[in-house]
C-alpha positions in Angstrom: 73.2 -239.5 -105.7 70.1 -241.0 -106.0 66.7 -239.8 -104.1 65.4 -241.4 -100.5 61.5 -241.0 -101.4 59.5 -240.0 -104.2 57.9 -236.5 -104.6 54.7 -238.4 -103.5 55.9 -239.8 -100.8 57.2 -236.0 -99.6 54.1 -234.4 -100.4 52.0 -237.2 -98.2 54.0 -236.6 -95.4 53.5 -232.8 -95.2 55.2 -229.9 -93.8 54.3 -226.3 -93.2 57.2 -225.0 -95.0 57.3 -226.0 -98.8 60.3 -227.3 -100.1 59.0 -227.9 -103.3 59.0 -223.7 -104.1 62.6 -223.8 -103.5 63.5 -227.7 -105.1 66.5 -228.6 -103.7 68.5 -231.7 -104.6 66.7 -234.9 -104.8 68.5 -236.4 -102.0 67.8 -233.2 -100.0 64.1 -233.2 -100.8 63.3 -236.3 -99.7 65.8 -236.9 -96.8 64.5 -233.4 -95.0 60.9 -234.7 -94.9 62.0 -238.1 -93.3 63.8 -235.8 -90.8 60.6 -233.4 -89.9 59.4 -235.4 -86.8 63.5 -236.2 -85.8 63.3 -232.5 -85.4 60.7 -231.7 -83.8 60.4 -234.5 -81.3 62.1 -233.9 -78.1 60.9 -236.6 -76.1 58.4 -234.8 -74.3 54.6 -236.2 -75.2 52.3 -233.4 -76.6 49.7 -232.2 -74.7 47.2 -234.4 -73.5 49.0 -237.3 -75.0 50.2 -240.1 -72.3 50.1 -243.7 -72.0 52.3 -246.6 -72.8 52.7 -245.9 -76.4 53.5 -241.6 -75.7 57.4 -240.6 -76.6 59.8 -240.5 -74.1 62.5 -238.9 -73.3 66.1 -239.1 -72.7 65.8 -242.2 -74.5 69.2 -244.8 -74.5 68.7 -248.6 -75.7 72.1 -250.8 -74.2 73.0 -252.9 -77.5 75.8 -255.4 -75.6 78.8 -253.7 -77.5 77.5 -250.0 -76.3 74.5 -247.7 -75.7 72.5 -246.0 -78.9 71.9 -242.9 -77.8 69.0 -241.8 -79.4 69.7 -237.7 -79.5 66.6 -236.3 -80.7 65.0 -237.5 -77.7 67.0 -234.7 -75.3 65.7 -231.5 -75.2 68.9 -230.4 -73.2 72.0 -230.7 -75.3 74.2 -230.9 -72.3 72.0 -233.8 -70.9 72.8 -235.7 -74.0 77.0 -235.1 -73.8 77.2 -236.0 -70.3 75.2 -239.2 -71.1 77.5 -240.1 -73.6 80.2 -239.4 -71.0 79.3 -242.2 -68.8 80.2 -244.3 -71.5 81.9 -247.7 -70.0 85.4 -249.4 -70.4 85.6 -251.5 -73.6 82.3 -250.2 -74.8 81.5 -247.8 -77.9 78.0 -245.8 -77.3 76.6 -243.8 -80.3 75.2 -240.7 -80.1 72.6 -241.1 -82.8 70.1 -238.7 -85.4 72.1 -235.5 -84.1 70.6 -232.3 -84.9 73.3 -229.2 -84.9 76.8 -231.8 -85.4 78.7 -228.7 -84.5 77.0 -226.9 -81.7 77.2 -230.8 -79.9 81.1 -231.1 -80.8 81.4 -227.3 -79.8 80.8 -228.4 -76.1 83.6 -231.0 -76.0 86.0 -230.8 -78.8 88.6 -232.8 -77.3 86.8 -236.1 -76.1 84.0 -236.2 -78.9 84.0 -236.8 -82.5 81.7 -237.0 -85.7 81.3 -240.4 -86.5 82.5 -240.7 -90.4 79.8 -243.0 -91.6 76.7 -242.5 -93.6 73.2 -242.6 -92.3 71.1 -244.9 -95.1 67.3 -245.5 -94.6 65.1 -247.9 -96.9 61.5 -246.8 -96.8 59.3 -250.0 -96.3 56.8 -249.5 -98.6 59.1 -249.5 -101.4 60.5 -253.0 -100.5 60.3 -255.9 -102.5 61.2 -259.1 -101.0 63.7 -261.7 -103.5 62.4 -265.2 -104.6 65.5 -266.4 -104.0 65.6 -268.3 -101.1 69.2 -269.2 -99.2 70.6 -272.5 -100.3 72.8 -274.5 -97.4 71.8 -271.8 -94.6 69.3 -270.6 -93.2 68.5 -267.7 -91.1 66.6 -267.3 -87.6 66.4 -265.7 -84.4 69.0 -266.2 -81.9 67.8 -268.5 -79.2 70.8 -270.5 -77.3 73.9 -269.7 -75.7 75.3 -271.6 -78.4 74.2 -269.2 -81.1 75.5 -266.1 -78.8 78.9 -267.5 -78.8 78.3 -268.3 -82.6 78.2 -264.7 -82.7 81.0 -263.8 -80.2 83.5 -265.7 -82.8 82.2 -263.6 -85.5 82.6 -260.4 -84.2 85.6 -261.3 -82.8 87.0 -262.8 -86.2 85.7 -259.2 -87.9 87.4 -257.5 -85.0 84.2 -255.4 -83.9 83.3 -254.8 -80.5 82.7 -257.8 -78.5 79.1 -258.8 -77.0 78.7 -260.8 -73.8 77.1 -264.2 -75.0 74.7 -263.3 -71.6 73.6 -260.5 -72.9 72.3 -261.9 -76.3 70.6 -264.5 -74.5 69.3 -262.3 -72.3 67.8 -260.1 -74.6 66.9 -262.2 -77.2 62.8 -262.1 -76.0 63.5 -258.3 -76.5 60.8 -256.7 -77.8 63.2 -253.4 -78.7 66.1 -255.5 -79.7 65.9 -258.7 -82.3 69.3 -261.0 -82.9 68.8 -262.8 -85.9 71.7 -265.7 -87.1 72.5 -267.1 -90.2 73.2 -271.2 -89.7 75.1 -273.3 -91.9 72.7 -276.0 -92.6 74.9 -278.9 -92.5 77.3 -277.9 -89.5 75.0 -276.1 -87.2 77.8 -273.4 -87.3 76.9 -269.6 -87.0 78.4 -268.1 -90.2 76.2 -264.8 -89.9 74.3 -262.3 -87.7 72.3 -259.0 -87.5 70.4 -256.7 -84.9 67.2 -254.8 -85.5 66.2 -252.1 -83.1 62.7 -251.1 -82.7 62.0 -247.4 -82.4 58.2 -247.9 -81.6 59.6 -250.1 -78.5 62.1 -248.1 -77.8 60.8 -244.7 -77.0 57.2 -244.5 -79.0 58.9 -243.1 -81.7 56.4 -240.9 -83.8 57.7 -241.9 -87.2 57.5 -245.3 -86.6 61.1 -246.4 -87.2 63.6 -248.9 -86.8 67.5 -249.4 -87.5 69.9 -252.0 -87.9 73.2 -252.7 -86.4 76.3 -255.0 -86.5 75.6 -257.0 -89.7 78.4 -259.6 -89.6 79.2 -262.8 -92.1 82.1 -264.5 -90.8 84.8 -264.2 -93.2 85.1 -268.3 -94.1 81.7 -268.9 -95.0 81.7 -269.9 -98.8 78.1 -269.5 -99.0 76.8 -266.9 -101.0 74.7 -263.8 -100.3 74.3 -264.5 -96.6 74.8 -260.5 -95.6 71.7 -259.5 -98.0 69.9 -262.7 -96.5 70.3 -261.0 -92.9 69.6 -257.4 -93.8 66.4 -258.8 -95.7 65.2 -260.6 -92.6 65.5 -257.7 -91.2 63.5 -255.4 -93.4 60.8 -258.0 -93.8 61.0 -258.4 -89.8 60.1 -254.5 -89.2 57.9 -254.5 -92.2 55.7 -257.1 -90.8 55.8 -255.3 -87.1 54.1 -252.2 -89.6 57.2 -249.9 -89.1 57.6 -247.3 -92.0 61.6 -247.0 -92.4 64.8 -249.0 -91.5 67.8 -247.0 -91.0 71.5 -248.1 -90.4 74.6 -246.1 -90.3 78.1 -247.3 -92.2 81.7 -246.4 -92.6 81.6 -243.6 -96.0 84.5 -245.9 -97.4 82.8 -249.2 -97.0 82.0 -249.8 -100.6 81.2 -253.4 -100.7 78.4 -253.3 -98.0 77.0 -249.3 -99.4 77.0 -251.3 -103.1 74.9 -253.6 -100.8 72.4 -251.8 -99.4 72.1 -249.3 -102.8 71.2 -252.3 -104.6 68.5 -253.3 -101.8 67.0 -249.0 -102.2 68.6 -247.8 -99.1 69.3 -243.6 -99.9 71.0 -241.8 -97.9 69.5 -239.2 -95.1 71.6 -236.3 -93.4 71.7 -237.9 -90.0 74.8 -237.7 -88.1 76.6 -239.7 -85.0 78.5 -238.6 -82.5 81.0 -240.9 -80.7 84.0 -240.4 -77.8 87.7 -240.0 -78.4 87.9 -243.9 -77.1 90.8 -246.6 -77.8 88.4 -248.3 -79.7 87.7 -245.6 -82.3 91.0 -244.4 -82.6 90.9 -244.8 -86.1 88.0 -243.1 -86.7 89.2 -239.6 -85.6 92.8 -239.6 -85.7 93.0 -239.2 -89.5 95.0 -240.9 -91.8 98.2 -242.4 -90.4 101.8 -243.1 -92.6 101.8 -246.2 -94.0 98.1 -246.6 -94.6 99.1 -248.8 -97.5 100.6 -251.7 -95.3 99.2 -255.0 -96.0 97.0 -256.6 -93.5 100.0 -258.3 -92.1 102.4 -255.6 -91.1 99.0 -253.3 -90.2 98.1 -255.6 -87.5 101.4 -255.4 -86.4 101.5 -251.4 -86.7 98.4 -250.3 -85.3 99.6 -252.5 -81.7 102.4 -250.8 -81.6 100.6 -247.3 -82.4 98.2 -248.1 -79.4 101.1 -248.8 -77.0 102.8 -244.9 -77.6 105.8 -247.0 -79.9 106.9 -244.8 -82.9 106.1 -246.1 -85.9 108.0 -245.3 -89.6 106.8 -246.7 -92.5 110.2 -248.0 -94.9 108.2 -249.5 -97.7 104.5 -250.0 -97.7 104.7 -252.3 -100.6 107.2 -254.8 -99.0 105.6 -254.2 -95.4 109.1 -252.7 -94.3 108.7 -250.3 -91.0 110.7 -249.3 -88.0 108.9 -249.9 -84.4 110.8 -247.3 -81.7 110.7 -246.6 -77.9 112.9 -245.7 -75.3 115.2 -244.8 -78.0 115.6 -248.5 -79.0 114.4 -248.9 -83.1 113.7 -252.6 -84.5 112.9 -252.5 -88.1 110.5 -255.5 -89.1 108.9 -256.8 -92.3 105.4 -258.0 -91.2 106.2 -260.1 -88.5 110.1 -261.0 -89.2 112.2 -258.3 -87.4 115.6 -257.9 -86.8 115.8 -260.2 -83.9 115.5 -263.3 -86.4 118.8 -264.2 -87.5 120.3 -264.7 -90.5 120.6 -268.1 -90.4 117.5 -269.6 -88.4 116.0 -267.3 -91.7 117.7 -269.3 -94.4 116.8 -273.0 -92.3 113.4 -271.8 -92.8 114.3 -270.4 -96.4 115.4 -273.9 -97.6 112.5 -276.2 -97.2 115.0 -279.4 -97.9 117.2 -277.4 -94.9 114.2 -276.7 -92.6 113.3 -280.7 -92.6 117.2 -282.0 -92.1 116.7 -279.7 -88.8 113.4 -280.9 -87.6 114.5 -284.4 -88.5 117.4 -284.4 -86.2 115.0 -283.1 -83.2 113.3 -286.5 -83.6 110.5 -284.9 -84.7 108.0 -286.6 -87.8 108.9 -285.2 -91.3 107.8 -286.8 -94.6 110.2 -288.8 -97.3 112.1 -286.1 -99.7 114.3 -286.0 -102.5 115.5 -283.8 -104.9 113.5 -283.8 -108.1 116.0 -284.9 -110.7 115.8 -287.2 -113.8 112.6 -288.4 -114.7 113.9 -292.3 -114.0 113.8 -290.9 -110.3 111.1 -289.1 -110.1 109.0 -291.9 -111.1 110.7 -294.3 -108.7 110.0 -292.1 -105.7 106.1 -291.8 -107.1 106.0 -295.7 -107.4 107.4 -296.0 -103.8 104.9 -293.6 -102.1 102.3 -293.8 -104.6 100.8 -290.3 -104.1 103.1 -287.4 -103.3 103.4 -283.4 -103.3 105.7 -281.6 -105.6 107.2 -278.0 -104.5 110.1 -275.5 -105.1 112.5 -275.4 -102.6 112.1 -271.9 -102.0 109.2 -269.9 -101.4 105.9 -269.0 -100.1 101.9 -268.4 -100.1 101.6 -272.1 -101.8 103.2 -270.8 -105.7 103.9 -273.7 -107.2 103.1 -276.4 -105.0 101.3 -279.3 -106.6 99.2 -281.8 -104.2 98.6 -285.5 -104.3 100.2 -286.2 -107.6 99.6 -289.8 -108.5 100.7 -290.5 -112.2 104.0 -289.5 -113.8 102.9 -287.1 -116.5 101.2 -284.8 -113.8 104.5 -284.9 -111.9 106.4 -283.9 -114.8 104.0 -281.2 -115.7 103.9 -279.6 -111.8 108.3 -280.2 -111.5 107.9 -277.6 -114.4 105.9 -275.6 -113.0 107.6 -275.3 -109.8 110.8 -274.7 -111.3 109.1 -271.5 -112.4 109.8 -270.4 -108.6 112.6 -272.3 -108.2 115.6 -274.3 -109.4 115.8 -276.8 -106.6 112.3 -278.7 -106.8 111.4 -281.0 -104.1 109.4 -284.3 -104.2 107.8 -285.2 -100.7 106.0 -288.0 -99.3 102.1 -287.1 -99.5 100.0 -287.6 -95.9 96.2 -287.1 -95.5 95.5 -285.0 -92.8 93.9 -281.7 -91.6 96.5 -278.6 -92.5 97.4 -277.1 -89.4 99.5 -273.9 -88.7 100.9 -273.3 -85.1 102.4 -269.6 -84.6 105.2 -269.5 -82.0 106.3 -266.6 -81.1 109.1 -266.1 -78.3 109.0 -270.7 -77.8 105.4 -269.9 -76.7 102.7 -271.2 -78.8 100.4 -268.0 -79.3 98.3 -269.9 -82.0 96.8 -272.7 -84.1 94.7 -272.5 -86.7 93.3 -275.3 -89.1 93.3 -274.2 -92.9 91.0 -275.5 -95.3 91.6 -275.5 -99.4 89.2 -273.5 -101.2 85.9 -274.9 -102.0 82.5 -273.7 -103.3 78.8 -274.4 -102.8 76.3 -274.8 -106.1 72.8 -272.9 -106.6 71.8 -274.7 -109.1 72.2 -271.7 -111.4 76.0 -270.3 -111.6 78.6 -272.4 -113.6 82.3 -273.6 -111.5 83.5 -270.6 -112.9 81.2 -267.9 -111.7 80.7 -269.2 -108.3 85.0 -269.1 -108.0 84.8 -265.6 -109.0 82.0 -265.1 -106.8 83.6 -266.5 -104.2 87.3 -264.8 -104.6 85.8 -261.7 -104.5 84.1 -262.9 -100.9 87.6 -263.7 -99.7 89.2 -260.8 -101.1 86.9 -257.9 -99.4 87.1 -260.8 -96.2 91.3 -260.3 -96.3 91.8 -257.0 -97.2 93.0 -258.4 -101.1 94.8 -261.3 -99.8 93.3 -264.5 -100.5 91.8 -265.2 -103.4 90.8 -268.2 -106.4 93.4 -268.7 -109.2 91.6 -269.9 -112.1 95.0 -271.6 -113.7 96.0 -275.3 -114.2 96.1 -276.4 -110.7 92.5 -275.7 -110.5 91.4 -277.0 -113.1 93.4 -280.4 -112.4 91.6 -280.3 -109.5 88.3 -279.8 -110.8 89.6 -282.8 -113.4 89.8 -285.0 -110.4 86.4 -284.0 -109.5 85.0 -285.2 -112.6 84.2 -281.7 -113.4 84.8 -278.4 -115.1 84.9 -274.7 -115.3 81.7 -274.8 -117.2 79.8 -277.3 -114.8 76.4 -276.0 -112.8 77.1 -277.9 -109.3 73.5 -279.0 -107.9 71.9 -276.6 -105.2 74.2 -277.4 -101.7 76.8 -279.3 -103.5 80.1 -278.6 -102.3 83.3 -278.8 -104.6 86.7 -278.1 -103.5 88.7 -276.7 -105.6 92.1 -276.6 -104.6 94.2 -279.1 -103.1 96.4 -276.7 -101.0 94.9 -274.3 -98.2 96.9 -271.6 -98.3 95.0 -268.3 -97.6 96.3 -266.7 -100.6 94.4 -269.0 -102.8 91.5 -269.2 -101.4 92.2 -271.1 -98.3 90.0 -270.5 -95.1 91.3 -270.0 -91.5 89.5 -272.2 -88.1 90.8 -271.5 -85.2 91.8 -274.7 -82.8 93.9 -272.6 -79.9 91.9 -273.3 -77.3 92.1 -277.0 -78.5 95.0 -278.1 -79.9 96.2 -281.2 -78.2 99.1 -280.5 -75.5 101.5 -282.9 -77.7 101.2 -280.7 -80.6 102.2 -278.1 -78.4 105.1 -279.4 -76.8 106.4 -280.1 -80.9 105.8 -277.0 -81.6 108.4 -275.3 -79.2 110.9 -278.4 -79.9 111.0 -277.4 -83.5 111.1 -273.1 -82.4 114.2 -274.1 -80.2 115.8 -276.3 -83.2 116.0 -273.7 -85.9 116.4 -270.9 -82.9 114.0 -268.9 -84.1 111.7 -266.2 -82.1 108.8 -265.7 -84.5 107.7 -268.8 -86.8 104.8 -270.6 -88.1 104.8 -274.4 -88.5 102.8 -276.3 -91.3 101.7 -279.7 -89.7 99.5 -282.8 -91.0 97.4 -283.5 -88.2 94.6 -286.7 -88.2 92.9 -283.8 -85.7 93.8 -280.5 -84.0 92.6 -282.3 -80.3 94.7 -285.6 -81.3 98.6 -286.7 -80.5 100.5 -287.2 -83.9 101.9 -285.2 -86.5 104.2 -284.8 -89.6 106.1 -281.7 -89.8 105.5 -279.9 -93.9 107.5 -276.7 -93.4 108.4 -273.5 -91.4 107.5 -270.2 -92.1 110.0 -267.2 -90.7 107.3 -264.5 -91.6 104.0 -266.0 -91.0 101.1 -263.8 -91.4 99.9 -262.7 -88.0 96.1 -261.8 -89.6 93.8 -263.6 -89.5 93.7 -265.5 -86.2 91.8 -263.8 -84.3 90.9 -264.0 -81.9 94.1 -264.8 -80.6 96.5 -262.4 -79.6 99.2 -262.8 -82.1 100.1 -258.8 -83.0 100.0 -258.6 -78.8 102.7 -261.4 -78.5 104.8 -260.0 -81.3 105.2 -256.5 -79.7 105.7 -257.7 -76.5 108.6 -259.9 -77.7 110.3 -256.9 -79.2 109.1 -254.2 -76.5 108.5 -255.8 -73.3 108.6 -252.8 -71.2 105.2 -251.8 -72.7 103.2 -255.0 -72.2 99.9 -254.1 -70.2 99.8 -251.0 -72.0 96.5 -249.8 -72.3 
């Protein structure tokens, strides 16, 4: 582990006690003189010192999502807990820069706990600020209600503790508090945000500190760097204010945001937090649970039923397999189908060639098909439709689909390629329109979601290729592992149709998609249109449930718009992911479907 500070930088500050006689670890050398003053300071102004700027005490800073509780300004440890006590519903207050973790947790062993995240500070007078300046966004301070509820999507979509959208607008002339947003350029859309905390504010802290909270990047931006934008805004925000250090505090398994803030020369610093035994961090302090493993599909699924009391044993984490019990009733479930799907509303959906002969008899829209067969055929249905999608039968997560195939020799190529997945290969009618899914789970439309292909934004520097990488990895950390870019034929007939390749530099802004289909697991990004989606979509939506009588289900729709009548039906999904749509309550809906004695349950 690499050092906080120099040796100058320790022997400047001073200390009557020399650490240098007994060198301890680098880390250790430099993190225990950033702590001197954290020590010593108890809130209480020395003698003869008073005024506006003098420390106070018993300091606590509301942040919207909870209280920072800033410990080193109690002198009475029991002062401190019983603060931390009066923490309110839905909220998550940190006790922060504890001294003496285990006298505090000594007092209250069975509502506290030891936050397990790392403390990081960057010393300001080592940072550098980058020449590179953010291409397609931009970032500022938060200043409308629009922005807040920017922000209120984002947390939500990252599943952190909500903030009241009055609350940022309220405090966002906060001299203690400072909301800053990252703003797609060309949308207006919030795609990022950040909090600084100033210490001097705050409680006249003698160090001259500050500390930053709830970095967020929504997980569909495509733009890249936009976290390091934020935290840099921040550093350069306190730098010019003339504070000496930036702390924030992360999760000790966070890699991709640690690998983040090592690279911008935050070390860490033995500070600890202490937080209560709430709902919210139930995670945090009840230790690794079975089936840790689980995909982000059946662990949505599993950690609602864990917060209702429902038994939950893990089959096969690899497959998402697991058994949900209460009341001595057991379902068992992969990801979201369960055992209360039948066998055969499962093979309707199975059989996309089936799943349309159903929908088609409910009167509801469904493109031309055919079975691909000889290539006399296959050409005749391209020349009658002139652009159409080629797909195996069977399957899922878009392998093998082709989009808007135009000429015969590209429809030959993708009928081989989706016999690769499946015998049976299907030729359908193409149809412009925004991808829509609708989740309906019990004939109840829970919720819809647009989905967008893959596409990335130029610098002016990276090739195709590297910003695809750049930007798989983005989606990957953003999904838990499961979307990503392939870089195989489809996208590179894509790019084809572009006019460009692999090996291109796309002009600084320009935006290229790069895959036809927008299925999350290639890359594919995930709007949600719930609160939305026109009342004819809905009503579709359960017509189709109740034709292939099936209780959990996601329909693919065309759409000319989410808010708009008219439709054409692309497929059903009996195990539709149930990620990913936040912040809709789709794990809530699924539980109470299977368990409806426990809905409410706190």
């Amino acid at each position: 582990m690499r050092g906080a500070a120099s040796d100058e930088q320790a022997d400047h500050q001073g200390d009557p006690m020399s650490y240098a006689r007994v060198k301890p670890h680098r880390l250790e050398r430099a993190a225990s003189a950033t702590l001197r003053h954290t020590r010593r300071y108890t809130g209480r102004p020395p003698a003869g010192e008073t005024g506006a700027d003098a420390p106070r005490a018993d300091v606590v800073v509301d942040c919207g999502w909870g209280r920072l509780i800033f410990a080193h300004t109690f002198d009475d440890l029991d002062r401190m807990i019983e603060t931390l006590r009066q923490e309110a519903p839905g909220t998550r207050d940190i006790v922060f820069y504890l001294q003496d973790p285990h006298v505090a947790l000594s007092r209250a062993p069975q509502e506290l706990f030891l936050d397990p995240s790392h403390t990081f500070r960057l010393w300001l007078t080592d940072y550098r600020p980058s020449r590179r300046r953010p291409k397609g966004y931009s970032v500022r301070r938060l200043r409308t209600r629009e922005d807040a509820e920017g922000v209120q999507r984002i947390y939500a979509r990252r599943r952190m503790v909500p903030v009241s959208a009055s609350f940022l607008v309220a405090s966002r002339n906060s001299r203690v508090l400072t909301h800053f947003v990252a703003c797609d350029d060309a949308t207006g859309e919030i795609i990022g945000s950040v909090t600084a905390v100033d210490h001097a504010h705050a409680y006249g802290d003698p160090e001259n500190g500050s500390s930053l909270w709830c970095l967020a990047v929504d997980p569909q931006a495509s733009f890249p760097g936009i976290g390091e934008t934020l935290v840099r805004t921040v550093a350069e925000h306190v730098q010019a204010r003339g504070r000496a250090f930036l702390d924030l505090s992360v999760l000790h398994d966070n890699e991709n945001a640690i690998a983040l803030y090592e690279k911008l020369n935050f070390r860490r610093i033995p500070a600890f937090a202490l937080k209560t035994r709430n709902p919210i961090n139930e995670r945090l302090f009840t230790g690794p649970q079975p089936g840790e493993q689980l995909n982000p599909y059946a662990t949505i699924i599993v950690n609602e039923a864990r917060r209702r009391g429902i038994g939950v044993d893990v089959l096969d984490a690899e497959a998402g397999y697991f058994a949900l019990t209460w009341g001595g009733r057991s379902v068992v479930c992969r990801e979201s189908l369960s055992e209360l799907t039948s066998a055969v509303a499962m093979s309707r959906c199975d059989d996309k060639a089936v799943t349309r002969r159903v929908l088609e008899r409910a009167s509801l829209k469904v493109p031309a098909q055919m079975i691909a067969g000889e290539a006399e055929e296959n050409a005749a249905f391209l020349a009658t439709h002139g652009r159409i999608v080629v797909k195996p039968a069977r399957g899922e997560q878009g392998r093998g689909i082709t989009v808007d195939v135009r000429d015969a020799g590209t429809m030959e190529r993708a009928v081989a390629s989706a016999r690769q997945h499946c015998d049976t290969v299907l030729l359908e009618q193409f149809y412009e329109g925004q991808d829509l899914r609708i989740i309906v789970i019990d004939k109840k439309v829970v919720a819809a979601a647009v989905r967008r292909p893959a596409e990335v934004t130029g610098d002016g520097s990276h090739s195709v290729r590297e910003l695809i990488e750049a930007q798989s990895r983005r989606r990957a950390a953003a999904t838990g592992g499961e979307s990503h870019i392939p870089l195989d034929a489809e996208t590179d007939r894509c790019l084809a149709a572009a006019g460009k390749s692999l090996d291109d530099v796309l002009a600084a802004g320009e935006v290229l998609p790069v895959r036809k289909t927008a299925n999350l697991h290639t890359g594919g990004t995930i709007h949600d249109v719930t609160d939305s989606l026109h009342p004819e979509l809905v009503e579709v939506a359960t017509v189709a449930a109740r034709a292939l009588d099936i209780p959990v289900v996601g329909f693919d729709l065309l759409v000319e718009s989410p808010d708009r009548p008219g439709h054409v039906f692309i497929e059903a999904n009996e195990r539709p992911g149930l990620a990913n749509h936040e912040p809709q309550p789709t794990a809530e809906r699924f539980v109470d479907l299977l368990f409806p004695q426990t809905r409410g349950v706190l």
